[in-house]
C-alpha positions in Angstrom: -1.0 -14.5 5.1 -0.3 -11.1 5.7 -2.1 -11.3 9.4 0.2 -14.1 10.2 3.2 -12.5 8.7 2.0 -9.3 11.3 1.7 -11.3 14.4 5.0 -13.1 14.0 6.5 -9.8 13.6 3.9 -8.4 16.5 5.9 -10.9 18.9 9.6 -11.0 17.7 11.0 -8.0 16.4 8.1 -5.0 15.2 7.7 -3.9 18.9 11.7 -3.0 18.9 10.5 0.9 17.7 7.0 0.4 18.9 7.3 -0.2 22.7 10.6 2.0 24.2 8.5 4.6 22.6 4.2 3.7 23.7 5.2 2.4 26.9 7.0 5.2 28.4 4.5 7.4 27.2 1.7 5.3 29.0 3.5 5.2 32.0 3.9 8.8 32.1 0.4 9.7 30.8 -2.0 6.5 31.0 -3.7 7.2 34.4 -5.2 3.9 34.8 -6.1 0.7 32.3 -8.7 2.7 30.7 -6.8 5.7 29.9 -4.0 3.5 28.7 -5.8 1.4 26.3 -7.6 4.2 24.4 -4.0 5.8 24.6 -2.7 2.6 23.1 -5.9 2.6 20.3 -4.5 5.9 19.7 -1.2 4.8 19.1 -2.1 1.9 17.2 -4.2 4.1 15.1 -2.0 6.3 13.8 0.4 3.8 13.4 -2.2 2.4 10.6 -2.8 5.9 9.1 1.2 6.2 8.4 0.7 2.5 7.1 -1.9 3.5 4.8 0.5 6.4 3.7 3.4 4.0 3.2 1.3 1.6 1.3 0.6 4.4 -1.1 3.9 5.4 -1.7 4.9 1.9 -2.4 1.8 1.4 -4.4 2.6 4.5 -6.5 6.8 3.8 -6.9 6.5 0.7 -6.9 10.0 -1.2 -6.4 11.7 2.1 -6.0 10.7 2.3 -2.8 13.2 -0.4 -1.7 15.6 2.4 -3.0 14.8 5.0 -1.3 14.1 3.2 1.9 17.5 3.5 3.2 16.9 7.1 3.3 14.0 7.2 4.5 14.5 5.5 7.5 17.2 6.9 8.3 15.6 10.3 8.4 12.4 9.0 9.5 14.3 7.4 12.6 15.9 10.8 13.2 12.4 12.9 13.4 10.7 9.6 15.3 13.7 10.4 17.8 13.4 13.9 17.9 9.7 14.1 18.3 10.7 11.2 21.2 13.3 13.5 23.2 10.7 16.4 22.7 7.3 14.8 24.1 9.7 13.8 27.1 11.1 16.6 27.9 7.7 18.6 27.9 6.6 15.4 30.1 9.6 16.0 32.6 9.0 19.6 32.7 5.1 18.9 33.5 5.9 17.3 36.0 8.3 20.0 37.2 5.4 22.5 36.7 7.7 24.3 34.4 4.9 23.5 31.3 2.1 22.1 30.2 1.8 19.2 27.7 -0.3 18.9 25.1 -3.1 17.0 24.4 -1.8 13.3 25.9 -4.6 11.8 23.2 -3.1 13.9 20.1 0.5 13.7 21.4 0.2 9.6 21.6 -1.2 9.5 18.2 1.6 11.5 17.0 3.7 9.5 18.6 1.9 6.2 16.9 2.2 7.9 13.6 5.7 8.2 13.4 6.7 5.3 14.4 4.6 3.4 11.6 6.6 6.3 9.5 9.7 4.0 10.0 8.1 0.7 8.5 10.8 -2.8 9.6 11.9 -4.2 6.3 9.3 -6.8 6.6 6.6 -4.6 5.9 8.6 -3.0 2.6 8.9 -6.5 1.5 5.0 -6.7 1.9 4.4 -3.6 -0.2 7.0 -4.4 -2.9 5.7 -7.8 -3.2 2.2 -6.8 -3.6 2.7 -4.2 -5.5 4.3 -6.2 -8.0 2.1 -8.5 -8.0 -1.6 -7.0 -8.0 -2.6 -3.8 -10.0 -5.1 -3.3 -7.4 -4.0 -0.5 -4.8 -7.2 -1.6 -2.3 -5.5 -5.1 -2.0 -2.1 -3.6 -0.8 -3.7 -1.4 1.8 -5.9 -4.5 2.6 -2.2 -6.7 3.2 -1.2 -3.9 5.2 -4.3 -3.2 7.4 -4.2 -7.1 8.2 -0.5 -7.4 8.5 -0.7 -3.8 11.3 -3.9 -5.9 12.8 -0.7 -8.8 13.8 1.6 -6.3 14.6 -0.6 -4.8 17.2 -1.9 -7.4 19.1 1.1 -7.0 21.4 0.6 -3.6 22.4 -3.0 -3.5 24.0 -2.3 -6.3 26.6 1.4 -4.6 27.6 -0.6 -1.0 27.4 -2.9 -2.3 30.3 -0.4 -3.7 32.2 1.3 -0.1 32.2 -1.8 1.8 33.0 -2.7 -1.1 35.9 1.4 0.1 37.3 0.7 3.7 36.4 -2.2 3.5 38.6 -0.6 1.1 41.3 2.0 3.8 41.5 0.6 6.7 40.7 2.4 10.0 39.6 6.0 9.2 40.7 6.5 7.6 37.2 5.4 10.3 35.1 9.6 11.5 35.2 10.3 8.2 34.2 8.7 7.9 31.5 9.7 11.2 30.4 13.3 10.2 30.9 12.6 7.0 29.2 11.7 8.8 26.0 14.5 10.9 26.0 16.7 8.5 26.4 14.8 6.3 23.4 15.0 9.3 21.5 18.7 9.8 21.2 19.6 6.3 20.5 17.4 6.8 17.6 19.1 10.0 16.7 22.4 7.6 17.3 21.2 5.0 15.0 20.0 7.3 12.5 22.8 9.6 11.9 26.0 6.4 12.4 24.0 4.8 9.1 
């Protein structure tokens, strides 16, 4: 249930934080449909690790975390778009030859690990509802690892297709991508400080 749950969300609305975030990145770092799917496994990844994290919190709190979710979104969303402007300014000024960026493996995981830090309501829903219902803490990271296994399936195929234009193009997009983030970045830092 919880995979199926994943992949509607996977192709309707989970992507929303996912993708103005992964695919800018890949177009500015993903040299190539190689490079950009082990970018993207990266990504997705981390995304899990902060899952796991989530699923702890919830498993430990219990319903209070539908509480305190409100908050934590909001400032989750605001250090998500932060770290967002950051990575694409230091992309920008790479490309400027002003700097030069770190690790594009550890920065894309990073990247993947903060947005999972901002879970949609769905997955807090799965938590709380587990949580309540089992004692065991294995089954909620077990919902949540299948549920993230739904989510993801739409990312590898779109990651390719940037690496495949990243490639087709070449370096002239690496700016765009870093612009892209910005931009990304401060309508997070909109959203999360209008709340």
């Amino acid at each position: 249930m919880a995979f199926s749950l994943g992949l509607i969300a996977g192709l309707t609305f989970c992507p929303i934080f996912a993708l103005p975030i992964l695919l800018p990145y890949l177009l500015a770092e993903g040299k190539g449909i190689k490079e950009a799917l082990k970018l993207t496994f990266l990504f997705a990844g981390a995304k899990l690790g902060s899952y796991a994290v989530f699923a702890s919190v919830g498993f430990v709190v219990g319903k209070a975390i539908e509480q305190a979710y409100p908050a934590w979104s909001k400032y989750g969303m605001a250090a998500l778009g932060g770290i967002a402007i950051l990575v694409g300014a230091l992309v920008v000024l790479e490309e400027m030859r002003k700097v030069s960026v770190p690790s594009p493996e550890g920065t894309c995981a990073g990247l993947g690990f903060g947005t999972g830090m901002v879970p949609c309501p769905l997955v807090v829903a799965l938590v709380v509802g587990i949580s309540a219902t089992s004692s065991s803490f294995f089954e909620v990271v077990a919902s949540l690892l299948a549920f993230w296994a739904g989510t993801v399936v739409v990312l590898f195929p779109l990651g390719a297709i940037c690496g495949a234009i990243r490639k087709f193009v070449g370096d002239s997009l690496k700016p765009v991508g870093g612009f892209a983030l910005i931009f990304f970045g401060s309508l997070l830092l909109l959203l999360a400080f209008s709340r």
